[in-house]
VMD Tcl script that draws the C-alpha trace (Angstrom):
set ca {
  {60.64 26.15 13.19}
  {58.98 28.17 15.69}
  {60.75 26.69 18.58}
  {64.20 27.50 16.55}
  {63.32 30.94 16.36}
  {62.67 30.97 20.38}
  {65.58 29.34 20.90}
  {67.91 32.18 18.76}
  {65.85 34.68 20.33}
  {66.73 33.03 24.06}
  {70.32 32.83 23.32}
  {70.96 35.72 21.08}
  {73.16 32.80 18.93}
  {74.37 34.16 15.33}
  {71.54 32.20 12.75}
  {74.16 29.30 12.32}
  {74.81 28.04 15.55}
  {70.97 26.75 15.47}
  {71.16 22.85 16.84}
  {70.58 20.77 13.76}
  {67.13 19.38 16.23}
  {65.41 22.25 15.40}
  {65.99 21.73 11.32}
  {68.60 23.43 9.17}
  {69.40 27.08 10.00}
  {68.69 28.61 6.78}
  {65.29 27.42 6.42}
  {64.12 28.46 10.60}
  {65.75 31.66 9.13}
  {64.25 32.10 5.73}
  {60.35 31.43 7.42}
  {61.31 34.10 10.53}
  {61.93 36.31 8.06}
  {58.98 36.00 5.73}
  {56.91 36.06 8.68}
  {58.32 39.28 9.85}
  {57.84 40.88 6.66}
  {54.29 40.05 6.54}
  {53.71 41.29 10.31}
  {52.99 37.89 11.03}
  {55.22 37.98 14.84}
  {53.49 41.13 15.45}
  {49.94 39.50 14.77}
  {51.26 36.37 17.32}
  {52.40 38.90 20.18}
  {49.51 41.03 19.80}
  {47.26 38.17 20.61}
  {49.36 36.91 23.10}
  {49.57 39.77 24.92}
  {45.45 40.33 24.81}
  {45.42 37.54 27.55}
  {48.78 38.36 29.64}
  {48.45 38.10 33.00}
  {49.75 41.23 34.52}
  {50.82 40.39 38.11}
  {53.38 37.84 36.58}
  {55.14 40.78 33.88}
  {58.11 41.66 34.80}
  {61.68 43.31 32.72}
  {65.13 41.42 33.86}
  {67.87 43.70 32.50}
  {70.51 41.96 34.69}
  {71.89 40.20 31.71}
  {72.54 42.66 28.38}
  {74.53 41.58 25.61}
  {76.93 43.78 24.44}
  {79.39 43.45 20.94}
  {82.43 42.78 21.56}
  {83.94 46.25 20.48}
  {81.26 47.83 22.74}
  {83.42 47.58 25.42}
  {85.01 50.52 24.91}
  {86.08 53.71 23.24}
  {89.47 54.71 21.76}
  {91.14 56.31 24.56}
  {89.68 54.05 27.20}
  {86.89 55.54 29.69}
  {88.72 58.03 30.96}
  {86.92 60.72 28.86}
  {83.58 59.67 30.13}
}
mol new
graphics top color blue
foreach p $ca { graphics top sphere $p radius 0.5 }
foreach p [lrange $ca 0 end-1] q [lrange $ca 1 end] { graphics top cylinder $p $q radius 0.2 }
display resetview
């Protein structure tokens, strides 16, 4: 379950393209949720992060997802 959850999180995949390896999509889904309700991923990052090792931190924005309507504005961009 947890390694479903990392993978959705990696990919940014809607719930049900979840590989079938990693159990049925509605259950990896039902327990992220519960968990996230009872602060449960903030307890696991807080921990986590306790120990980090700081030279090795670093933010890759190279690659943002974007909806597909996000693209752009009635009118196109040349209002911008």
């Amino acid at each position: 379950m947890f390694n479903g959850v990392l993978w959705i999180m990696k990919t940014g995949s809607p719930w049900r393209d979840l590989p079938m390896e990693f159990g049925p999509w509605q259950t990896v889904y039902k327990r992220f949720w519960q968990w996230a309700k009872y602060g449960i991923w903030d307890e696991i990052l807080q921990e986590l992060a306790q120990d980090a090792d700081m030279e090795a931190i670093m933010i890759d924005a190279s690659f943002i997802k974007l909806h597909q309507h996000g693209t752009g504005a009635k009118g196109g961009t040349s209002n911008r």
